[in-house]
Structures are given as C-alpha cells and as structure tokens.
C-alpha positions as CSV (number, residue, x, y, z in Angstrom):
1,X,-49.4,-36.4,-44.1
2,X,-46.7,-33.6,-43.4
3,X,-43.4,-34.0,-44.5
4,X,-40.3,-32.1,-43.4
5,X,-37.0,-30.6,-45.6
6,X,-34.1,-29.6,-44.6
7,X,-31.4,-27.6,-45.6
8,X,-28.3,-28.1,-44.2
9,X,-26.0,-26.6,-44.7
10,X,-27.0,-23.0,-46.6
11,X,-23.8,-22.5,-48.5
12,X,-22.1,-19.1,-49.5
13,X,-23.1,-17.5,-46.4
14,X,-19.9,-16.9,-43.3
15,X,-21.1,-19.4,-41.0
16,X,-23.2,-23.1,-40.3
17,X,-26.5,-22.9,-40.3
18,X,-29.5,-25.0,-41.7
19,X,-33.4,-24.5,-42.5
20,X,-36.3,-26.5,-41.7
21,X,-39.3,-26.3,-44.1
22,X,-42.8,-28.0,-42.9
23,X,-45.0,-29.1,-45.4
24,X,-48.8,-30.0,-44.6
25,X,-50.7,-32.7,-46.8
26,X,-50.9,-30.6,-49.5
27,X,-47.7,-30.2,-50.1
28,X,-48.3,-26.2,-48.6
29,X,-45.9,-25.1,-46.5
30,X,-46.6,-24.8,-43.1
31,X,-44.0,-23.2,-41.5
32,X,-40.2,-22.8,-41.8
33,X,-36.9,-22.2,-39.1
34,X,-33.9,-20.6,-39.9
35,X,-31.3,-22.8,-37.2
36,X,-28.3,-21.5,-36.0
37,X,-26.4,-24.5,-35.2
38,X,-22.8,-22.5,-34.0
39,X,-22.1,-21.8,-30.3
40,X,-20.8,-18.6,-29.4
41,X,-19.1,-18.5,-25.6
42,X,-17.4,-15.4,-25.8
43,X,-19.6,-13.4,-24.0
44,X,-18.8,-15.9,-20.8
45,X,-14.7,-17.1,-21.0
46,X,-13.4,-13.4,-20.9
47,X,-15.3,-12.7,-17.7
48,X,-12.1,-12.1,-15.1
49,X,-10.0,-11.0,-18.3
50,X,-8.3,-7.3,-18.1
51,X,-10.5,-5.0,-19.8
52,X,-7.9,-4.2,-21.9
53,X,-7.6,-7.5,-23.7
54,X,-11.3,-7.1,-25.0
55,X,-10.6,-5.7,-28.4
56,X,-7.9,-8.7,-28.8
57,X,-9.9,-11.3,-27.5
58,X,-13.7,-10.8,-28.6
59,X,-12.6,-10.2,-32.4
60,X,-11.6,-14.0,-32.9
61,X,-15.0,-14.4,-32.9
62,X,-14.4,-13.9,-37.0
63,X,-12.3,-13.9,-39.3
64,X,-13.9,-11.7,-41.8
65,X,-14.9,-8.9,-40.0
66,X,-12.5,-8.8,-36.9
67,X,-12.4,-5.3,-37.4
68,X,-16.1,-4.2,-36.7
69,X,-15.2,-6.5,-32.9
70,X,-12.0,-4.8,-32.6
71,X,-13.4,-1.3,-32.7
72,X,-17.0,-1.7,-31.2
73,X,-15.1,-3.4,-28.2
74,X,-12.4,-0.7,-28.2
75,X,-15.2,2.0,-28.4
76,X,-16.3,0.3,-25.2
77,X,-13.4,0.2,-23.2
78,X,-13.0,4.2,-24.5
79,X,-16.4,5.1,-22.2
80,X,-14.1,2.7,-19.3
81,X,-11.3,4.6,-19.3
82,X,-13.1,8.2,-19.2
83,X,-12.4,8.8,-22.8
84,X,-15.8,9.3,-23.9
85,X,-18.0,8.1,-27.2
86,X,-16.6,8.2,-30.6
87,X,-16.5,11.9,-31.0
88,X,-14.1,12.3,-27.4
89,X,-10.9,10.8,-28.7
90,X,-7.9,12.7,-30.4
91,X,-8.4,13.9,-33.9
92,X,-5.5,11.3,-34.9
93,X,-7.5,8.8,-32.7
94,X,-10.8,8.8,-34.6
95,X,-9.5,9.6,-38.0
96,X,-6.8,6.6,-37.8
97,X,-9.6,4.3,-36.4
98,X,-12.3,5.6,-39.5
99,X,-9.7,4.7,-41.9
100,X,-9.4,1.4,-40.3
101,X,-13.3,1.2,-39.7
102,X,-14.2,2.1,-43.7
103,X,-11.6,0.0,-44.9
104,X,-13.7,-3.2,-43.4
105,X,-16.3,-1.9,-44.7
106,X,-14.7,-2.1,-48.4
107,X,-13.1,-5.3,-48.4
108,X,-16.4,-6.7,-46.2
109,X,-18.9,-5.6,-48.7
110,X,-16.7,-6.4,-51.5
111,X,-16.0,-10.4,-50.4
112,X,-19.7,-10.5,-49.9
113,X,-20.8,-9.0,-54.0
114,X,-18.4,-10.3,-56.1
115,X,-17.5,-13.3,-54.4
116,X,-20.9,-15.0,-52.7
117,X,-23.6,-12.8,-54.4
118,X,-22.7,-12.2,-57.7
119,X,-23.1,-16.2,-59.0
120,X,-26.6,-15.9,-58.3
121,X,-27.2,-12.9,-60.6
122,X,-24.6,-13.3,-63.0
123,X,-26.0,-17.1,-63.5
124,X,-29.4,-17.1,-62.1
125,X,-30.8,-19.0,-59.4
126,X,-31.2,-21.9,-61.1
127,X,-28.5,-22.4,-62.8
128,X,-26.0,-25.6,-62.3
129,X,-24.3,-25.1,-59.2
130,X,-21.0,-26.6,-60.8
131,X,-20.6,-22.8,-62.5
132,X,-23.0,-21.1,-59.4
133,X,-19.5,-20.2,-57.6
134,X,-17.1,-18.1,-57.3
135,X,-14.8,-20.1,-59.6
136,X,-17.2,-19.9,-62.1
137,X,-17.1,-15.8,-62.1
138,X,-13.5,-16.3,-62.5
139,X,-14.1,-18.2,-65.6
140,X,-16.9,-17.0,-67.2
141,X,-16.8,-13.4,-66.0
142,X,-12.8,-12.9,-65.4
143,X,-12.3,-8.9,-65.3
144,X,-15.3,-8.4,-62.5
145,X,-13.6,-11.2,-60.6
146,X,-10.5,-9.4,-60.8
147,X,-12.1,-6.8,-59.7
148,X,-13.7,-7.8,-56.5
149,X,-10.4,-9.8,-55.8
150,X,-8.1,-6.5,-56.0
151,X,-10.9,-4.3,-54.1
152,X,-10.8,-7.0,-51.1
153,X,-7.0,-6.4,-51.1
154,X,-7.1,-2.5,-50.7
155,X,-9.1,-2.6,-48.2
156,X,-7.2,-5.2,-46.4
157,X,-3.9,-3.2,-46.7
158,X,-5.5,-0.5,-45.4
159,X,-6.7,-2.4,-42.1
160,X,-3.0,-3.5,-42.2
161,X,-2.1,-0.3,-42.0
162,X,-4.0,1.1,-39.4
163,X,-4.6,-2.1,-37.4
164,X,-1.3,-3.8,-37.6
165,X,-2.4,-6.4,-39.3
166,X,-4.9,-7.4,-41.7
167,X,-6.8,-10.2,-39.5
168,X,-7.0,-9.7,-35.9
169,X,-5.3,-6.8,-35.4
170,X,-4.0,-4.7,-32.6
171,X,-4.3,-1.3,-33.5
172,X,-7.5,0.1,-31.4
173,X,-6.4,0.3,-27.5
174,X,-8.6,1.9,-24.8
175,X,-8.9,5.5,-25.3
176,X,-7.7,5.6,-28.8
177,X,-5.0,3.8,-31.6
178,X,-1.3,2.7,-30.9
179,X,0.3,4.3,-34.2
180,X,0.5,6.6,-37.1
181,X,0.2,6.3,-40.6
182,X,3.3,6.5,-42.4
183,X,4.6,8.5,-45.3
184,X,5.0,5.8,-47.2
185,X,1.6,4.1,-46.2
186,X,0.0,6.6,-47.6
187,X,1.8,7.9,-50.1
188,X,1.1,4.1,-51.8
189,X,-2.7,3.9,-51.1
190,X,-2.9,7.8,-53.0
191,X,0.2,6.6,-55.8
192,X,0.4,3.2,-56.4
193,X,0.0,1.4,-59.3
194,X,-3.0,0.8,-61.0
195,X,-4.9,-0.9,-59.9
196,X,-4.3,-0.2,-55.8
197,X,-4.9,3.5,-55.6
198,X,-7.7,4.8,-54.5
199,X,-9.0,6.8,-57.3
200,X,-9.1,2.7,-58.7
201,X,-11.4,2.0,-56.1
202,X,-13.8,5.0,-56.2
203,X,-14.0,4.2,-60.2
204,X,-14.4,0.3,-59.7
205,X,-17.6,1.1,-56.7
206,X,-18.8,2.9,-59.1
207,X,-18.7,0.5,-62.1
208,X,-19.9,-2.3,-59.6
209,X,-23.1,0.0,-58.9
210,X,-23.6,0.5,-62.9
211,X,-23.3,-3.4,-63.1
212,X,-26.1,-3.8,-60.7
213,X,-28.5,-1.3,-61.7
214,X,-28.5,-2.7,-65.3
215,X,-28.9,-6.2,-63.7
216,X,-32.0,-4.5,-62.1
217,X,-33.2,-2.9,-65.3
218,X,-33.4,-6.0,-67.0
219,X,-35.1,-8.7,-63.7
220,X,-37.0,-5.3,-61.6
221,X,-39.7,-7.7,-61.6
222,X,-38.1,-10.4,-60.3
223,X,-35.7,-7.9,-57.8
224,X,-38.7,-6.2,-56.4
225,X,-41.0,-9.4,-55.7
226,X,-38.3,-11.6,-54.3
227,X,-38.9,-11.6,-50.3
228,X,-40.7,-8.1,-49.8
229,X,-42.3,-7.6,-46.7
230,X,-42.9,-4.4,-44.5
231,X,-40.4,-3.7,-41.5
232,X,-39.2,-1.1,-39.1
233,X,-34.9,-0.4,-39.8
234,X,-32.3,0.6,-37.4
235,X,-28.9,1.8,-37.5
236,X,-26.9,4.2,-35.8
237,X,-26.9,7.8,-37.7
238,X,-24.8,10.9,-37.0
239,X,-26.4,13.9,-35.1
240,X,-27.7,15.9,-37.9
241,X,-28.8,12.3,-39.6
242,X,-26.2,11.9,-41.8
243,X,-25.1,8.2,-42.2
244,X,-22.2,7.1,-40.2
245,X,-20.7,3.8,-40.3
246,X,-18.5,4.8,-37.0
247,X,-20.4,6.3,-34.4
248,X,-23.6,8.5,-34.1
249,X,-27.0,8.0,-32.4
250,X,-29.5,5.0,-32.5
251,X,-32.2,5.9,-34.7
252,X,-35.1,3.4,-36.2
253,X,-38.0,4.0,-38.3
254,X,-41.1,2.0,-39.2
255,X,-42.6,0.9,-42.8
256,X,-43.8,4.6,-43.5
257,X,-40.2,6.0,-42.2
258,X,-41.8,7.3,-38.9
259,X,-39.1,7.5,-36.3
260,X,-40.0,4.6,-33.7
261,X,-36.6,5.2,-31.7
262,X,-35.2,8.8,-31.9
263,X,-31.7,9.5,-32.1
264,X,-31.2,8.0,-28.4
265,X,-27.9,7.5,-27.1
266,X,-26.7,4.2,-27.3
267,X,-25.5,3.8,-23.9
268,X,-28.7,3.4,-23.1
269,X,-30.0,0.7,-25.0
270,X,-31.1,-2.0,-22.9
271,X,-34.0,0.9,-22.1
272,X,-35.3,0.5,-25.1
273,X,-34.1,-3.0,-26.9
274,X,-34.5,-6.5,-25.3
275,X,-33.7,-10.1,-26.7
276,X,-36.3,-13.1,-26.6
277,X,-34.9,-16.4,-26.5
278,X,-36.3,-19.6,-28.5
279,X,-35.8,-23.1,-28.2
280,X,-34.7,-24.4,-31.8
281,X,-31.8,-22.2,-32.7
282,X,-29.1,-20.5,-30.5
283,X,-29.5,-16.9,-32.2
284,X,-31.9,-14.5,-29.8
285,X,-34.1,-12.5,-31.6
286,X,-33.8,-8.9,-30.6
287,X,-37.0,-6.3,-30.3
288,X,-37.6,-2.8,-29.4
289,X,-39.1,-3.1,-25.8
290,X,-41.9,-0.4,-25.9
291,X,-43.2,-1.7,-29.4
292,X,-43.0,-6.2,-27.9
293,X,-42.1,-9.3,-29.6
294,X,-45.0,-9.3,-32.2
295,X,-44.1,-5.8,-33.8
296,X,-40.8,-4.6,-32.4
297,X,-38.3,-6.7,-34.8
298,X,-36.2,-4.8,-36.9
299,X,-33.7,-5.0,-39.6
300,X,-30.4,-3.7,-39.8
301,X,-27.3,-3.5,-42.6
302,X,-27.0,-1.8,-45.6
303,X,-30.6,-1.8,-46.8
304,X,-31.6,-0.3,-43.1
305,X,-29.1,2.2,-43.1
306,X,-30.4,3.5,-46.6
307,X,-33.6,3.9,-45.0
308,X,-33.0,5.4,-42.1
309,X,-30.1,8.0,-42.8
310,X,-31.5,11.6,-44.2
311,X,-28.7,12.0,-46.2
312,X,-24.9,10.4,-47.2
313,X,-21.9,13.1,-46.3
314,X,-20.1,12.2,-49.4
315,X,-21.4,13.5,-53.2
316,X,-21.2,10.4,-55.2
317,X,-22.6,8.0,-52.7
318,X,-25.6,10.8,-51.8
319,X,-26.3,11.0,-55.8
320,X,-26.3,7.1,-55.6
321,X,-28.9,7.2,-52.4
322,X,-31.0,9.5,-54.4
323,X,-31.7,7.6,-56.9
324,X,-31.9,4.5,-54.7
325,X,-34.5,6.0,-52.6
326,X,-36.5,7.4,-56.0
327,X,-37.5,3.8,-56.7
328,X,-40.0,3.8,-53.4
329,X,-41.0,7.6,-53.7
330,X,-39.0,8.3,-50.6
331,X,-40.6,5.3,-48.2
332,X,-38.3,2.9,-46.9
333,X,-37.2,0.0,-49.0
334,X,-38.4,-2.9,-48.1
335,X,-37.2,-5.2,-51.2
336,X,-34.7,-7.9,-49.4
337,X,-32.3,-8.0,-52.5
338,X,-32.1,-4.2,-52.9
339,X,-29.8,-5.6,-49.7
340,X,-26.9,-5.4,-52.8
341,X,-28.0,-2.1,-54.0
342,X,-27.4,-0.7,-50.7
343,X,-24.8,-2.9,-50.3
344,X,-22.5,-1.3,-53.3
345,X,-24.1,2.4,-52.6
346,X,-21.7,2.0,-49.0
347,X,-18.9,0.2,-50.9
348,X,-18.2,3.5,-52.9
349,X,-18.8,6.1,-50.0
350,X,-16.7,4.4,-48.2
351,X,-14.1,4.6,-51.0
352,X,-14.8,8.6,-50.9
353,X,-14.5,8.7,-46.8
354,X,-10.9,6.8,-47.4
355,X,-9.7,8.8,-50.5
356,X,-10.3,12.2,-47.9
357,X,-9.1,10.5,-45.2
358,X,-5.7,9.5,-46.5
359,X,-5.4,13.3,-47.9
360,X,-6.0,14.6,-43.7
361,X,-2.5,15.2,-42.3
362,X,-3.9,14.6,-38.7
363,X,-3.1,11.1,-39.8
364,X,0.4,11.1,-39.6
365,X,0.9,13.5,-36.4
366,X,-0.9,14.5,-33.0
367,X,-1.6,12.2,-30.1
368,X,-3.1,9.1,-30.5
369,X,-5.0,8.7,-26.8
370,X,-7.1,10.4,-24.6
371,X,-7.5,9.4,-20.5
372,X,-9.9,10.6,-18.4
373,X,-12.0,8.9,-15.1
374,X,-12.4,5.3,-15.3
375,X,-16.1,4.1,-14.9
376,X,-17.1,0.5,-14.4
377,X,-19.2,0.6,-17.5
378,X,-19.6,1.0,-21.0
379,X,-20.9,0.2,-24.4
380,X,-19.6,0.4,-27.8
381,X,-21.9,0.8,-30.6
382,X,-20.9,0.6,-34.8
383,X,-22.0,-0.1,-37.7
384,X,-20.3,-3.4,-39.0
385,X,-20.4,-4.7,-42.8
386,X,-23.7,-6.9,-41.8
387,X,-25.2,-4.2,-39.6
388,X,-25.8,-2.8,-35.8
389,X,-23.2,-4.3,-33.6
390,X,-23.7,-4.1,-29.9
391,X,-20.5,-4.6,-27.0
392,X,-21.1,-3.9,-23.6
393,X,-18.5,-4.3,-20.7
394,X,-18.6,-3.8,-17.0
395,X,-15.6,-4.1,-14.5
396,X,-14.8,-4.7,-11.0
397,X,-12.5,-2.5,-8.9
398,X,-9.3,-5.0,-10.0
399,X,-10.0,-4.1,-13.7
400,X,-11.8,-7.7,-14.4
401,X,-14.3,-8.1,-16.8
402,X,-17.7,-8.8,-14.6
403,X,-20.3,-9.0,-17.5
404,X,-20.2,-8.9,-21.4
405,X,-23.3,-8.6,-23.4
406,X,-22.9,-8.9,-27.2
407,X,-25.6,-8.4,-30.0
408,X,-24.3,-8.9,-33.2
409,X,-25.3,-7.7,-36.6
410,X,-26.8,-11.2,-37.6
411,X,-28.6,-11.4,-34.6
412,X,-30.4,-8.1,-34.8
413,X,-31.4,-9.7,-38.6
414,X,-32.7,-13.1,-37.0
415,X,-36.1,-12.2,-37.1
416,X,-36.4,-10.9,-40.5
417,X,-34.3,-13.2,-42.2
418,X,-36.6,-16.0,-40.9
419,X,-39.2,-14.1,-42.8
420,X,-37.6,-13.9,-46.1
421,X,-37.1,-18.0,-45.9
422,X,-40.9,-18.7,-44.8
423,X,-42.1,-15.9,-48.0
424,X,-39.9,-17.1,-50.1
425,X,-40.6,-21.2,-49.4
426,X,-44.3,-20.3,-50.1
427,X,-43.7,-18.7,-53.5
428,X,-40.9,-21.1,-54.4
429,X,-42.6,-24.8,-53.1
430,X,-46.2,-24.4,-51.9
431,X,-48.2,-27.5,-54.1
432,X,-44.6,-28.6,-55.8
433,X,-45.0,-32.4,-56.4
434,X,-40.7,-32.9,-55.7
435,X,-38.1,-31.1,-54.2
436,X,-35.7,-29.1,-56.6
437,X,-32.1,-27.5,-56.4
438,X,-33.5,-24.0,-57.7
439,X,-35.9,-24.5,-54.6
440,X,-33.0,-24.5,-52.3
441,X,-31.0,-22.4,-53.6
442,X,-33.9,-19.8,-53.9
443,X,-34.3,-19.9,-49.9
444,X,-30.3,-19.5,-50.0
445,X,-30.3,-16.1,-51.7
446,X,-33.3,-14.7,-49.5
447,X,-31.0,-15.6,-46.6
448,X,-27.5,-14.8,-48.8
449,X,-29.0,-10.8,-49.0
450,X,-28.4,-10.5,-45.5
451,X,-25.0,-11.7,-45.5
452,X,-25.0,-13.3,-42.4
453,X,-21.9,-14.0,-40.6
454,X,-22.3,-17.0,-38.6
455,X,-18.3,-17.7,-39.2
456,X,-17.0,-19.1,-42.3
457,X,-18.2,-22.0,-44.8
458,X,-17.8,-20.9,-48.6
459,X,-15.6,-23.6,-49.1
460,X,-18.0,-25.5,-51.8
461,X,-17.0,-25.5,-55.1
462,X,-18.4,-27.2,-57.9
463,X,-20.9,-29.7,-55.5
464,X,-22.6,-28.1,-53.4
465,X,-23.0,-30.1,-50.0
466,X,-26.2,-29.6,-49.3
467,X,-28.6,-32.7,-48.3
468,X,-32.3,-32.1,-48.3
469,X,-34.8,-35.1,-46.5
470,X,-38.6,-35.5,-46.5
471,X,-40.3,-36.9,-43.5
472,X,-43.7,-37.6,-42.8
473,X,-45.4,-37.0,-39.9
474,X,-44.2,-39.7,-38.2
475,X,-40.6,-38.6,-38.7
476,X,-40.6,-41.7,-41.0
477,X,-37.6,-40.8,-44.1
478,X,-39.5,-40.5,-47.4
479,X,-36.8,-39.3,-49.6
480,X,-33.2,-37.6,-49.8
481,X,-31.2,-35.8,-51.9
482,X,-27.9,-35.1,-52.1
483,X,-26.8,-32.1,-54.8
C-alpha cells in the first residue's frame, strides 16, 4: 500500500510552495515533487507597455530582491536603446548601478543567513520549532541577531541611495541611472556611527564567515553528507574569469570543472539554454540545449558562482575562496549547504566592492546616460542574490513591448532543488514507521540552501503551519498532522 505526504507549506523560504513525498509498501520512498503553487503573469500583462516602464514594472514581481529585476530589466532596455552591455554605459552609470547592484547583494544574503538559515544551525534541525525562528535568534543568540538586522539596513540605505528608494526603486533608466551620489550620502556610509559604516560591515562579513566555519568544524560530517550530489554550475563571470555579480560572460562547468558552456555572450542564450515544461508545478525546468533534459540541468547562486569563477577581484573574499575551494582539492563543490559558505564568502566581497566604490569620485560627477541606435531587441543578464537571472525584451516600431521572456534565479535551481528533497527524503524517511517534525524540517533546509524566492512567507513564528497527510493508494486519508 503506498501512502502519500505532503508538505505544505515549506516555511522560511520567500515564497508558497509545497512537497509531495511518495511512499511504496515499505514505507521507501518512491519518489518526491517540489510544487510551485504561485502564478507568475508578468511576462504576459506588460506586453503593449513602453519599454521604458520595464524596470518599474517587472520588479514588483518581489519584494526582497526588486533590485536584481530593476537592473537586469534595465540592462535590457540598455542593448534597446543602442547603449550596449554592462561595460557600454558611463563610468557614473555602471559604478552608481554596482553600488546599487552589491548593496542587494548584502542586505539579500544577509535576510537570507541570519534571519531564515541561521535557526537551523544555531538550534539544529530538530530542535522545537517554537525557538527554530528568527525570534528565537533574537533571544537566545541577541548580538548575531543584531547583527544581521543592522547589515540588512546598510545595504538597504545604500539601494536607497542609489535607487531612490529602498523597495522598488527608480533609479536604473534605459541607458544608464537618473542621479548622483551625494556628499552627504557618502560621506555617512564611509563616517557614520558604529555600527553603519562600512568598515562595520567588512568586519561583521567577516565574523559571520568565522561563525560558520567553526559551525562546520564541529558538524563537517553532517555539512558534507547533507544532500551531495554531482552537478554542472553556471553563472555569469567577467572576461578574464573573475567573478562578477554585475555583468560578464555566461560560463558553466561540469562535476570535474570542465567548461560545458564557454564564456558565450549572453545575448545569445536561447542558442544554447532551453526550458522543459511539466505538468505538476508551474516552475520550468531550464537545460543546456546541446547537453538535453537528462544531463543539461544546472545549478546556479552562490555555491555555483564559487565554482565556476577562477578567481574573486577583491583580497579578503579571494583568501576566503581559497580556502573554500581547498576543502574539494580544487573540484567543484557539490555539498548543497556549503550553499551558506558561499553564501557569506559574497556577503563580504561585496562589502569590499562597496567600501571601494563609495571611495570612486566618478560617483558623484560625470554623465549618467549613454544613447545610441535603438534595436528592437535585447537581453539583460545578472547575477541576483539567488542566482542567474534572465530578462529578455523585444519591441515594435511604436516602442511597445511585443514579447518578454524571464528566467529567474529559482527557476534555473528547479531541477536541482528537486534533487536535494528526493536525497534527502531517502536518508531522512526511507522504512520510518511515523512521520516526524525533524523529517520535515530536514527536506525544508535541503530546499532552504537554495534560498528560493517564490515571494514572501516567513511569517511563522512560534507554530509552524505546516500540515503533513498520509494517503494510501487509493487516495484514502490515513493520518494528519498538524505542527
């Protein structure tokens, strides 16, 4: 007799989703689904819109990272407008946008640590989900919760400052950015008073990494066995292979770091990346074309862009990488919670690309836009908080929006995060006589590493509402529970 569970929803992640885990007679597990039960229209309701409402318009997809949206859509429009990629725009215009860009990235990888990771590892995974929160790191662990809190806040200031404001801003316009920083902008993110300077937050990243890599020290074991499986990475990478967060060239590798997509320009890729469509969730699941569905999945984010990057261009973060990359003898990481590792390793370079950005006078003078020929299509690539982010715009002759294809970060991770639930269901509740909250929860991390943003639902505090149901084959109910 198989029986089916559910999870629904899988809290401390941005978004609604829910997982399906098939049992057969033996209480094995037979297969599991990873649904994604939101509905995403954007891509169809600004067709006939101005082009140059896109970077507006498309970043309400989300709240939390609006910013990776604004710019990949603005990047876009740039190629419209005859401006070029991300390296043809004003030296104001790319610095101002950078600034913008890496301070997402801080407050981004920051909400994601402290705030819906850390329980987990402060508290362990089974411990009782009344403390497993972020209220609980307040109470029990006050000074890194203050810490996460304050780091969040400098890097929203700093998308305040550059964007206009800090959610859904309007700073990014075709061709490059609509304003300056000002004296006293910057003069408070390089001054101000402890702790929201920047020196602050290169020292905090820095004791966030220590935190985690004595956490590791003490549960490798446990890190290195939790949900690792062989996979190809992708991520954009600058043209000497240096990470980039901004802009670069597509570049993926496979399990022995063997370059499967070479540095190709990104305005090309639908030649080399299509999307397969299944019936139970509304996610695609995105492949490289030339390697097919069965072997051409890929991950992206922080762990990707750790293995596919030769080196970092700031010092601390490339002393960091180093030693990150010394734990697999130089061969891609395939360990799905060294996600965090990676994770705070681009929390404090991009801390160091802020700190020298905000010392760059090109900041506060020169022109902010560049014009040239309009075209009738383009494509904006970058490398948001959760990983590869795809915008693609074409336009009529009146300036309408005729077709918008997005792949998000999350999606490109569809695939593998599916993975990590169906390993980590078998190692968690193959031959288990009942169904247990560490069980749950455990499929929760596996799916929490990636930091999915499917929009926002952390709201559960104290009781989680989560509601797990057995079936039998019949789809007969054999038990529920509520925790």
């Amino acid at each position: 007799m198989s029986k089916k569970i559910t999870i629904e929803p899988v809290t401390r992640v941005e978004g609604h989703g829910k997982v399906t885990i098939h049992l057969d007679d033996k209480n094995n597990v037979d297969y599991t689904r990873l649904h994604i039960v939101e509905f995403r229209g954007f891509e169809r309701f600004i067709q006939g819109r101005p082009y140059w409402e896109a970077p507006v318009l498309v970043q309400r997809l989300c709240g939390i990272c609006p910013v990776s949206h604004h710019l990949a859509a603005a990047k876009a429009l740039d190629v419209l407008v005859g401006a070029g990629t991300g390296d043809g725009l004003t030296a104001t215009g790319e610095k101002m946008r950078r600034l913008m860009h890496y301070g997402q990235m801080f407050q981004s990888h920051s909400l994601h640590f402290f705030h819906l990771a850390s329980p987990d590892l402060l508290f362990g995974i089974d411990a009782d989900p009344a403390i497993r929160n972020v209220i609980g790191v307040a109470l029990e662990h006050k000074e890194l919760a203050v810490q996460g809190v304050m780091m969040r806040k400098f890097g929203q200031e700093i998308i305040r400052a550059t964007a206009g404001k800090k959610i859904h801003g309007t700073g990014a316009i075709p061709g490059g950015i609509n304003k300056h920083l000002s004296q006293k902008e910057k003069t408070s993110f390089i001054k101000g008073a402890d702790p929201l300077n920047i020196d602050k937050m290169v020292e905090w990243s820095q004791e966030a990494l220590a935190f985690f890599k004595d956490y590791y020290t003490k549960n490798q074991s446990f890190i290195d066995d939790f949900a690792a499986f062989p996979s190809s990475h992708m991520s954009l990478v600058r043209k000497d292979g240096a990470l980039d967060l901004y802009h670069g060239v597509l570049r993926a590798v496979d399990a022995d770091g063997k370059k499967i997509l070479d540095d190709v320009d990104y305005q090309d890729y639908e030649e080399y990346i299509e999307e397969e469509v299944r019936s139970w969730t509304y996610m695609k699941f995105p492949y490289l074309k030339h390697l097919g569905k069965e072997k051409g999945w890929y991950r992206v984010g922080p762990l990707a862009r750790m293995n596919t990057c030769d080196f970092i261009p700031t010092p601390l973060a490339q002393t960091e990488l180093e030693e990150f990359r010394a734990l697999t003898n130089g061969k891609p990481n395939q360990h799905c919670l060294h996600y965090h590792y990676a994770r705070l390793i681009e929390t404090l370079h991009s801390a160091e690309v802020m700190r020298d950005l905000l010392h760059d006078p090109d900041l506060m003078k020169g022109d902010l836009t560049v014009t040239g020929t309009k075209v009738n299509k383009g494509v904006g690539v970058i490398e948001a908080p959760r990983g590869t982010l795809f915008h693609h715009y074409e336009i009529n002759d009146h300036d309408q929006i005729t077709r918008a294809n997005l792949i998000v970060s999350t999606t490109n991770n569809n695939e593998p995060m599916n993975k990590s639930v169906n390993q980590v269901a078998h190692s968690w509740m193959d031959g288990q006589p009942e169904i247990t909250e560490p069980m749950m929860n455990a499929v929760e991390v596996a799916i929490r590493a990636y930091d999915p943003c499917l929009s926002c639902a952390t709201h559960a505090l104290g009781q989680m509402p989560l509601e797990i149901s057995l079936y039998d084959a019949n789809e007969n109910l054999l038990d529920t529970k509520r925790t």
